[in-house]
C-alpha positions as CSV (number, residue, x, y, z in Angstrom):
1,X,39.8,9.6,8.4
2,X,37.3,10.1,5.7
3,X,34.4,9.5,8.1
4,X,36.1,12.8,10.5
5,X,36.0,15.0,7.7
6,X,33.0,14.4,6.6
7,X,31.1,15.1,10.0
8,X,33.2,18.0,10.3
9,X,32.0,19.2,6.9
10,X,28.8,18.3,7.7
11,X,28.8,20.4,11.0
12,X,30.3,23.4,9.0
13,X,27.3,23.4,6.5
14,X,25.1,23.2,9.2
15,X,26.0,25.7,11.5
16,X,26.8,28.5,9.1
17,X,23.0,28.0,7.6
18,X,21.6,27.6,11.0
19,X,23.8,30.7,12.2
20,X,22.9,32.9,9.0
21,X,19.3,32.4,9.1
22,X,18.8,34.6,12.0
23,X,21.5,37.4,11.1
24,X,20.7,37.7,7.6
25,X,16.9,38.1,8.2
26,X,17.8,40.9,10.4
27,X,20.0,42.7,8.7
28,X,18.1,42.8,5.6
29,X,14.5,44.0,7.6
30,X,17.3,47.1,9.4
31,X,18.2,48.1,5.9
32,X,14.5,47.8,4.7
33,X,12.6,50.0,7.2
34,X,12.6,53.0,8.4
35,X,13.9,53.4,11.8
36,X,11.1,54.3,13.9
37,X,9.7,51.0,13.0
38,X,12.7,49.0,13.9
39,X,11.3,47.5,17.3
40,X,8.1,46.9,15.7
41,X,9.7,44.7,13.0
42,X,12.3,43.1,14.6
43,X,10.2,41.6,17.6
44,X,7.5,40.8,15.0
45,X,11.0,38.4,13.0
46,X,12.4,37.2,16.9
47,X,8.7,36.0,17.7
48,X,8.5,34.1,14.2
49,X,12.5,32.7,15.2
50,X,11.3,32.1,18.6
51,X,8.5,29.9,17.2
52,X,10.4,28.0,15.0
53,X,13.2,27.3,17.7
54,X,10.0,25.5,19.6
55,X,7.9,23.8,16.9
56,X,10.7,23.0,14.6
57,X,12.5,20.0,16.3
58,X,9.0,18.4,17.4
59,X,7.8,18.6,13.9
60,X,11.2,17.0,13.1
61,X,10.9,14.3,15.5
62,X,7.2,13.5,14.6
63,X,8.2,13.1,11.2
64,X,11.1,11.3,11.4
65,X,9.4,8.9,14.0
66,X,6.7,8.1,11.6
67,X,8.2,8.4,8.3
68,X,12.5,8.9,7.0
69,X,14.0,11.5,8.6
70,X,14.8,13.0,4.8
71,X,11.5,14.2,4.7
72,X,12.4,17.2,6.7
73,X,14.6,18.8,4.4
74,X,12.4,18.0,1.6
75,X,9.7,20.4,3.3
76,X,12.4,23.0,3.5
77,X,11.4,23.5,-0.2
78,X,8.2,25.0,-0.8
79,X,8.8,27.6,1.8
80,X,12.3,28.1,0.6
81,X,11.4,28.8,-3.2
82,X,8.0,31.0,-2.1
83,X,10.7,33.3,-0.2
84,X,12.3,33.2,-3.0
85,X,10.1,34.2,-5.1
86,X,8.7,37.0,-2.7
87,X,11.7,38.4,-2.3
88,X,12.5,38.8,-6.2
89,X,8.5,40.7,-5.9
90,X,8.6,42.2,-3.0
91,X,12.5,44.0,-2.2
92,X,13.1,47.2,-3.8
93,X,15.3,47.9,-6.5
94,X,19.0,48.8,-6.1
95,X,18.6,47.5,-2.5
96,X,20.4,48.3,0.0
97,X,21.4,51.3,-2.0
98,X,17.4,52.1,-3.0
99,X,17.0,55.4,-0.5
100,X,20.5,56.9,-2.2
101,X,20.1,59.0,-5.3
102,X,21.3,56.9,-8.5
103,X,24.7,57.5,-9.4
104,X,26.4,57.0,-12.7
105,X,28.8,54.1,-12.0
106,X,31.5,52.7,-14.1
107,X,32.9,49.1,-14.4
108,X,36.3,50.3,-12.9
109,X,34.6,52.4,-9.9
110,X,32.3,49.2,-9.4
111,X,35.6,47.2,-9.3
112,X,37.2,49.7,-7.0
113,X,34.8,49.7,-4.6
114,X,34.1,45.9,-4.5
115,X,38.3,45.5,-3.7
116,X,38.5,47.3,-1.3
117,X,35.2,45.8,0.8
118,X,37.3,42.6,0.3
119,X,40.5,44.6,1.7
120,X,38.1,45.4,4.7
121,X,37.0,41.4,5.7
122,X,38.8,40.1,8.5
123,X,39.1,36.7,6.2
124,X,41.5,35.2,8.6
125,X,39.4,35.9,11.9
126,X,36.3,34.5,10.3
127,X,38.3,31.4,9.2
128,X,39.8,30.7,12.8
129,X,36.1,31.8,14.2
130,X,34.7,28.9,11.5
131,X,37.3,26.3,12.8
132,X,37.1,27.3,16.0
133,X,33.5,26.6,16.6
134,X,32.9,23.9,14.4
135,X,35.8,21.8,15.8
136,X,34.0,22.2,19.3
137,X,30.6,21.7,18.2
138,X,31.4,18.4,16.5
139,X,33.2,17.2,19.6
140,X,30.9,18.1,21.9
141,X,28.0,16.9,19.9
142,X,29.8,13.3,18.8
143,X,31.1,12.6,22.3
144,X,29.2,9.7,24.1
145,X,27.5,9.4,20.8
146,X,29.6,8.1,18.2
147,X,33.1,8.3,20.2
148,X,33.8,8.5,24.0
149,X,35.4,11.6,25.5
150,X,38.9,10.0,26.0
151,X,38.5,9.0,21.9
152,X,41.7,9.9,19.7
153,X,38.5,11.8,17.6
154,X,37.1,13.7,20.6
155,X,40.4,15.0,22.2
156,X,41.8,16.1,18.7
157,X,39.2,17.9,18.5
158,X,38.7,19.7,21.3
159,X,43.1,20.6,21.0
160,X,42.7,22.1,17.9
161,X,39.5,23.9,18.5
162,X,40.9,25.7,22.0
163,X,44.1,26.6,19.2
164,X,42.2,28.3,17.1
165,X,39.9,30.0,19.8
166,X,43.6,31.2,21.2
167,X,44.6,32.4,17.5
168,X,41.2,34.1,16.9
169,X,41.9,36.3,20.4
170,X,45.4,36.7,19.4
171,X,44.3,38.1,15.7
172,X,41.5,40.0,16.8
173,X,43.3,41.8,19.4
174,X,46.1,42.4,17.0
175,X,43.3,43.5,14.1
176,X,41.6,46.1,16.6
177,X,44.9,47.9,17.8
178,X,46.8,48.1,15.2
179,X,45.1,47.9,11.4
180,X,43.2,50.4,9.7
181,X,41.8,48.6,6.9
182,X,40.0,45.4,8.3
183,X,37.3,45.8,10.2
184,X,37.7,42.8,13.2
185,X,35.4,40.2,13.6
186,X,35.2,40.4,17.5
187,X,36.3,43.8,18.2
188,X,38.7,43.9,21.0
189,X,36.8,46.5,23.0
190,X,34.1,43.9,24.0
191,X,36.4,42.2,26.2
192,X,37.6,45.6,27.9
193,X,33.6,45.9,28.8
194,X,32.2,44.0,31.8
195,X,28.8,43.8,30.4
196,X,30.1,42.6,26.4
197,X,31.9,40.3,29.3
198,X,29.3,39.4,30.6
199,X,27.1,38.9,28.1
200,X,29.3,36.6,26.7
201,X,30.2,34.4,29.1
């Protein structure tokens, strides 16, 4: 049982850090330059995420064939603190608030504000999204490896995973038609559209 969990949790760290990389880059550079510039930019950071998608595991293997694998998170840290560091330079004060006049804010208006962002997060459709996805990536990814597909492991798995991906529909839908306050996760209008369809599939 301890040996589940712990490649589930392990799963869950990895794929939200994978999945943020990407999304968080670009969200940042959209609120950073102008928008005329936008296609310049953000080719410019899916060329560099391009790149890295094709160099990265090679480098990974070459390493790990000739040395410890650990050796390829321990690279992850001179890049990781120079961003760091440039970004503490580099990004404008006040951001993502720098191009709005300054107002005058108070602790309660500051506190205000911050509840009710939290009101608006669909907490429970990003959980059942989180379980949801990392239930079936583990399966998929351990079966034949570590477990067979007919495994007690594997099949759990994959039940609980298709659950939640029924709950997070079921939510979502229920989020989009009928509440005012949170803002849905998956917005039930993409499955009304053949392309968002599409594009999913």
């Amino acid at each position: 049982m301890t040996v589940w969990c712990t490649r589930i949790v392990f799963r869950a760290f990895q794929g939200v850090g994978g999945a943020g990389n990407y999304s968080l880059c670009a969200a940042i550079l959209l609120d950073l330059v102008p928008t005329e510039k936008y296609a310049t930019y953000m080719s410019s950071l899916s060329l560099v995420y391009a790149i890295s998608l094709l160099f990265g595991p090679l480098m990974g293997g070459g390493i790990s064939d000739s040395s410890t694998w650990r050796w390829v998170f321990l690279l992850n840290v001179p890049p990781g603190a120079l961003a760091g560091i440039g970004l503490a330079l580099v990004l404008p004060n006040r951001f993502p608030y720098h191009n709005e006049p300054s107002k005058e804010k108070t602790m309660s208006s500051v506190l205000a504000s911050l509840r009710q962002m939290i009101q608006r997060v669909d907490l429970l459709g990003s959980s059942l999204l989180l379980v949801a996805t990392i239930l079936l990536v583990t399966a998929l990814e351990e079966a034949n490896e570590e477990y067979t597909w007919n495994s007690a492991f594997t099949i759990v798995l994959l039940i609980i995973s298709g659950l939640a991906w029924i709950a997070f529909l079921l939510w979502e839908r229920r989020v989009t038609l009928y509440s005012k306050h949170i803002e849905p996760v998956f917005p039930w209008r993409f499955v009304c559209n053949r392309v968002w369809v599409g594009m999913l599939l």
